[in-house]
N, C-alpha and C positions, 0 to 999 in steps of 0.2 A: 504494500500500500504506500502509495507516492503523500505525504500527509507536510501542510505550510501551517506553520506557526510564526504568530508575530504581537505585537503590540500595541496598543495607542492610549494613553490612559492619561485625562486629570478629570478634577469636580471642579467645575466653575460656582463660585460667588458672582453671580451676576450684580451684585452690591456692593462688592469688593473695593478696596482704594487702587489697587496694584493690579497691570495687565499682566495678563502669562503670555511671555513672548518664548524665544527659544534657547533664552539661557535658562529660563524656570527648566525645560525639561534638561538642558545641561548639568543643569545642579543636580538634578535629582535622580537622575541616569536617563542616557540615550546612548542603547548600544546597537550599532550599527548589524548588518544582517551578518551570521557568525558570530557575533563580537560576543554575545550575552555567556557572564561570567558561572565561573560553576558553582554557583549559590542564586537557587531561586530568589526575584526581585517583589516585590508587592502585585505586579499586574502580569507576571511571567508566569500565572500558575498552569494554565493550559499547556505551554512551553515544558516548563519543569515538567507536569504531568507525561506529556506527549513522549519526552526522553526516558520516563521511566517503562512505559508501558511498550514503547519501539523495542527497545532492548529486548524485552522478550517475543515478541512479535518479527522482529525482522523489518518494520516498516523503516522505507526512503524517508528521512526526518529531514526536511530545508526552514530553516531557523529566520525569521526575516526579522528588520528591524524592531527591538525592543524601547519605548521610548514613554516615560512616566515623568508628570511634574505635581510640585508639592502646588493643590487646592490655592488658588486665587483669583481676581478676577476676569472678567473674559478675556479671551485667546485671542492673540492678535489672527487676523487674518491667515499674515503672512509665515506663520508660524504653522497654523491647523493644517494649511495644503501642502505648506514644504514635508512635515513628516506623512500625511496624508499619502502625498506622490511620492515620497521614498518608501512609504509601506505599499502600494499598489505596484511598485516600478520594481521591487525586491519580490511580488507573487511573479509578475508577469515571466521574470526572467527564469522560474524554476516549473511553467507548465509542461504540460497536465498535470492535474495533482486529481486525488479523490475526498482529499479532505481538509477543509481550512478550518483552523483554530486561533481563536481571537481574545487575547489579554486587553478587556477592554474597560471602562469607567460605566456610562451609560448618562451622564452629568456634566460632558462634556459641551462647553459650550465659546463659540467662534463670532467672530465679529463676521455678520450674514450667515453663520448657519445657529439656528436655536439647536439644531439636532446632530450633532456632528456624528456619531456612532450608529445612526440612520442615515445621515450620505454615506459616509463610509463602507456601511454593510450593503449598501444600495449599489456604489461600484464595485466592492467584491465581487456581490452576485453579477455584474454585467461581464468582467472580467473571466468569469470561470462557467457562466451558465447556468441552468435549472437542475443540473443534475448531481453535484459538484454537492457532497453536505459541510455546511457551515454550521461552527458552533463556537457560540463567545461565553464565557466567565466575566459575570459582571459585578459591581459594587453594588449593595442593596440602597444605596441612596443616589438610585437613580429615576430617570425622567424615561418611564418604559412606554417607548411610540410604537402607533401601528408601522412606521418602517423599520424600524428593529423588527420586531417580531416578523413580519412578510417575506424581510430579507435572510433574516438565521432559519435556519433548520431547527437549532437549540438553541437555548439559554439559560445558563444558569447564575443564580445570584450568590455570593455567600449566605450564609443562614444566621451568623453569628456576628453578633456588635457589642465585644472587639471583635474584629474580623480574625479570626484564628485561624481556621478553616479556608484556607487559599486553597491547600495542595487539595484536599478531602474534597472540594468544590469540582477541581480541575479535575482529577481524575474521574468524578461520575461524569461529565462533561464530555470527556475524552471518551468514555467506555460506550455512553450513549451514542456519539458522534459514531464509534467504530462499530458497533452495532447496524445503524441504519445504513453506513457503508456497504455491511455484508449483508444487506436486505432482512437482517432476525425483527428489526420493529420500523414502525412507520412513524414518527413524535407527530402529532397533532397537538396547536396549543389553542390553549384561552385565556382572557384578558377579561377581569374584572376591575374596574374604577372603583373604589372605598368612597369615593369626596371626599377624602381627609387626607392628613397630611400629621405623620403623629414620629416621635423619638420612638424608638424600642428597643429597650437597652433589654438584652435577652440573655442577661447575666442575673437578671432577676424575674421572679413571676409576675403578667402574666406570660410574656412573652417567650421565658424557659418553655414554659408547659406544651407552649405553640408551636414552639421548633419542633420540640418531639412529638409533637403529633404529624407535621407534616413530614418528617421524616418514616414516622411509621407507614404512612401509605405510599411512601415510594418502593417501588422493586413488586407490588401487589397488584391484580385484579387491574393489570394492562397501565396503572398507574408507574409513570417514566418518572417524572421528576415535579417538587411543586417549591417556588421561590414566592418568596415574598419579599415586595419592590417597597419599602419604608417611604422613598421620596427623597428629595432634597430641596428644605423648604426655600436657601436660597438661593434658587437658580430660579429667576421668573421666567418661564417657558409656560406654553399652553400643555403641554403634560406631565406639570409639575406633579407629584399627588401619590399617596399610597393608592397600592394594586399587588395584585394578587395573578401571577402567573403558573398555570398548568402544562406539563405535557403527557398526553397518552399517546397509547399505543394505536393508533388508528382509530379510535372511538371519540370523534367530535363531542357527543351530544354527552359522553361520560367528563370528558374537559369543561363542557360548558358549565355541568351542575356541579362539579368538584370543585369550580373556581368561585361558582357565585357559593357557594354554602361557607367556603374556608374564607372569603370576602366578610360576608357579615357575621362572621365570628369575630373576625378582625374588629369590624365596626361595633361589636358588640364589647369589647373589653375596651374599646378606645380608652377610658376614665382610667380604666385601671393602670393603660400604658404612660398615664402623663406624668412628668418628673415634675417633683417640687424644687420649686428656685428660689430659695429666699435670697433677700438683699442682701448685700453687700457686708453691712454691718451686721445683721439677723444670721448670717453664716459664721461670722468670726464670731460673735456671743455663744451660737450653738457650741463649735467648735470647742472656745475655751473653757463654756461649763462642762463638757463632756472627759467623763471620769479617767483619765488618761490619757493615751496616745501611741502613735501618730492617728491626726487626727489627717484625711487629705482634702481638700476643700477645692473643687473644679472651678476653672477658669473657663467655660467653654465660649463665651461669648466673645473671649479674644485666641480662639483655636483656629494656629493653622493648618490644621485640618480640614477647617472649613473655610479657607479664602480669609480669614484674619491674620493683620500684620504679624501677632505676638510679643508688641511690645506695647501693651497698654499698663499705664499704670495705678487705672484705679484700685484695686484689690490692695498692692504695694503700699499705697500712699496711705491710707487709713490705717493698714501695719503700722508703718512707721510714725501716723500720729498717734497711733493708741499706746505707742511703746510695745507693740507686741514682738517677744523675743522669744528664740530660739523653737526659731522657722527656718524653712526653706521655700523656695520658689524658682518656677523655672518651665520650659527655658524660656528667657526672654532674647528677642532677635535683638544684637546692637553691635551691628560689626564695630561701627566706630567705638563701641566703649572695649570691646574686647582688644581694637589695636590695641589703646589707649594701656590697657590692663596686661598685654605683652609687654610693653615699653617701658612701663614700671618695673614690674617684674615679681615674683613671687615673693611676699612679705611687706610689699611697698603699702605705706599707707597716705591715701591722696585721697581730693577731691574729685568727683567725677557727676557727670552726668548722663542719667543712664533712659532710657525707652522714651514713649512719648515723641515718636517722632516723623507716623507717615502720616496721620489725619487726626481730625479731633474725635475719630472714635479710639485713636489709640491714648486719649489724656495726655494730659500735661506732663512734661518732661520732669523727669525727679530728683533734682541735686540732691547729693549724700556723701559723707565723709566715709569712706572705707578703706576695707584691707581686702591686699588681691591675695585667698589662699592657694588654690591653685590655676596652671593654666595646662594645655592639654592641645599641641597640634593634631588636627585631622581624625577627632572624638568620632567613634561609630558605637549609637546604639542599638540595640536588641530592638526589630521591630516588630510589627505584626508576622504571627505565624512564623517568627524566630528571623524573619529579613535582617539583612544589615541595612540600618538607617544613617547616614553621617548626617554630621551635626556641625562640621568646618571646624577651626579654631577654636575653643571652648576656655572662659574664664570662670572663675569660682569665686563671687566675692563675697566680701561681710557687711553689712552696715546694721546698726541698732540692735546685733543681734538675727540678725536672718540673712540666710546663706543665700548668692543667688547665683544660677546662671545663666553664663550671657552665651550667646552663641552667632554664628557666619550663617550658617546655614539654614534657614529658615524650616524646623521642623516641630510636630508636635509631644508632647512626654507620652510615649508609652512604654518603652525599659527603664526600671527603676537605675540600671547601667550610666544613666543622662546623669546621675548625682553622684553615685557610687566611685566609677570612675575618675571623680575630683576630689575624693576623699570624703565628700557629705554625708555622715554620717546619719540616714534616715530616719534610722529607729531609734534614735535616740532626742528624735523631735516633735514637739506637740503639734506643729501645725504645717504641713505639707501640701504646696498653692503651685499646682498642675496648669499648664497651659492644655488642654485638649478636654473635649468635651465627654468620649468616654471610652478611646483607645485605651487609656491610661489603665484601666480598671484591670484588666488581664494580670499584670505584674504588681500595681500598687494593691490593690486589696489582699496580697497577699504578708501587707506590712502594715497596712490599715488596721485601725481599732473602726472605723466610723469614717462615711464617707457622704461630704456634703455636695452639692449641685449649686455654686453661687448664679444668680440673676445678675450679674454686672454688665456695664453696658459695653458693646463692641460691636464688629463688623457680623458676627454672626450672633447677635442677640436675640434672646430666647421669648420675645416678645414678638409674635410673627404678625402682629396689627399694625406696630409703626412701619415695616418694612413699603416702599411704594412699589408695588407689585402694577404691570402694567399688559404683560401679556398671559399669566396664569389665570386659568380659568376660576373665579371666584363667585359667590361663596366655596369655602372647600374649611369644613369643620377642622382646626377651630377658629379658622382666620374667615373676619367678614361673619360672625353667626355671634349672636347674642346669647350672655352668658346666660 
């Protein structure tokens, strides 16, 4: 079996301060066709998959460009079609193939295309034909179009948020794709719209329970595979929105009822799926009445994760006015303080000013007298599903009592490794102030006593009524619907 694997992967913030041109995907890896190194990458799981399962198989494995940028906001143009036509121009040169595999986002979004991963799959398919099976691995916080689904054969979502489950995704992906190759199943999908749009952090019930139910009816009674699409609230496109994707085995009408029943189940626990956010100062009070520690307190409204810069300083600043001591926080993006904190040098003790510095959603700039403890060229954390995430240049510093770090690399906390690696001592701190909204969880709730959800304000704020939505279709519970 002749089989193409490749990449294209970010989540746009259509609200975002910062465009993702092509050094976002530089920074973050763009490896050319061959080039993808021998450690699965975050959107390489079909790839990864595909190598392990060739291996036993004997299939023609051609590797095409792999290329992923860390969440910001829209794509420059000129950026979406240049890797766009290197990934089309890297299939072209390796046909016939019988099977394409696609390490894709589904959130991606281009200046003139709202849908990028629907053009995309739209010239795959023109590229290879009707008969040719396509199957992409997607991020569950995406924007799921009728041209995505028209154009794949398959699709699947991870199930899990933290995203843990990259390879476990890719490989049913791969096995289903290689199936309909050798003609054993026919995938038939369906697509039901929620009207909502909700978090589903499925590290807790109800949305544990959920997983494993849709996992019990895969592999059963013709049922192939069932993803559930979370959404991502801020990319305003007209198919923003939870949804609920099926595939069977050639039985239509068994997809249709399997999607719409697992749909309003969905719709049925919405309440139960919504995160509490308290403010700002309601989060640090909970925190430091709570009987010990570490306590971890999310920043997610400044997560770049999600198309936020990561260096806001609201959370910081009321630390620091409340004297609140021996903390940690991180990472905070400031290449310029990090020079700054190389040039000093490990023990130096200076003035410095640190975040606060691509819009007013990232706050006011924060002067502090500190100490640099340590510094760290070319930091790589532990990322999702065990990736290497780098993090660039890495400084460690102190002020008032709270460890921080600053970072080149614009990325979000999810190896507790982003502190560890600088000497910060974790567990040995009351209060622990994560930039991401809930990658984090995978690693830190394993040092956690108690883990808070802050409401702060930022580029991805958890208020989804102020956001000015222009082309998402609206009402869509629970934006636009009265409490």
């Amino acid at each position: 079996m002749r089989v193409f694997s490749a990449s294209l992967a970010t989540e746009t913030n259509t609200f975002g301060p910062m465009p993702t041109g092509l050094a976002s995907f530089k920074d973050r890896g763009h490896f050319p066709a061959g080039k993808h190194p021998d450690a699965m990458t975050l959107f390489s799981g079909p790839l990864w998959a595909a190598r392990m399962r060739g291996a036993d198989t004997g299939w023609q494995l051609f590797e095409g460009m792999v290329a992923g940028a860390q969440p910001s906001g829209t794509t420059t143009r000129h950026a979406y079609e240049t890797l766009r036509d290197e990934l089309l121009d890297d299939l072209r040169a390796v046909l016939p193939v019988d099977m394409v595999l696609l390490g894709l986002h589904g959130a991606m979004v281009a200046d003139g295309y709202d849908d990028c991963e629907g053009d995309l799959l739209a010239r795959v398919r023109q590229i290879v034909g009707p008969k040719v099976v396509i199957g992409a691995e997607l991020d569950p916080h995406n924007h799921l179009t009728p041209e995505m689904v028209a154009n794949a054969d398959v699709m699947i979502s991870f199930k899990e948020y933290p995203h843990t489950d990259v390879l476990e995704r890719g490989l049913e992906l791969v096995d289903i794709c290689a199936a309909t190759v050798e003609g054993k199943v026919k995938p038939v999908a369906a697509v039901v719209d929620c009207d909502m749009i909700v978090t589903v952090h499925t590290s807790r019930e109800p949305a544990l329970g959920f997983v494993k139910r849709m996992q019990s009816l895969e592999g059963k009674d013709g049922v192939l595979s069932v993803s559930l699409t979370h959404g991502f609230s801020w990319g305003d496109v007209p198919e923003m929105g939870t949804k609920v994707l099926v595939y069977t085995d050639g039985d239509q009408a068994k997809a249709d009822a399997l999607a719409r029943q697992l749909a309003d189940e969905v719709i049925a626990m919405r309440d139960g799926l919504t995160v509490n956010y308290p403010s700002i100062d309601a989060s640090l009070d909970e925190a430091l009445a709570f009987d010990g520690g570490p306590v971890v307190i999310s920043d997610g409204a400044d997560n770049p994760g999600g198309g936020a810069a990561s260096d806001s300083t609201f959370i910081l600043r009321r630390m620091v006015e409340r004297d609140i001591a021996n903390a940690a926080l991180g990472p905070l993006w400031d290449p310029i303080a990090v020079r700054i904190a190389f040039d000093a040098g490990v023990g130096a003790k200076l003035a410095m000013r640190i975040g606060g510095k691509i819009s007013p959603l990232s706050g006011d700039p924060l002067d502090v007298e500190c100490t640099v403890k340590a510094l760290k060229h070319d930091l790589v954390m532990t990322g999702l599903a065990g990736t290497p995430t780098p993090m660039g240049d890495c400084a460690l510093i102190e002020t008032n009592g709270i460890e921080i770090v600053l970072i080149t690399l614009r990325n979000q906390a999810m190896g507790t490794d982003l502190f560890t690696q600088l000497g910060c001592d974790l567990a040995a701190k009351k209060i622990i102030v994560v930039k991401s909204s809930q990658h984090f969880y995978a690693s830190y709730s394993k040092v956690a006593r108690h883990v808070i959800y802050a409401g702060a304000p930022g580029a991805v704020t958890l208020d989804l009524n102020t956001l000015p939505y222009k082309k998402a279709r609206l009402p869509k519970w629970p934006i636009g619907v009265a409490a």
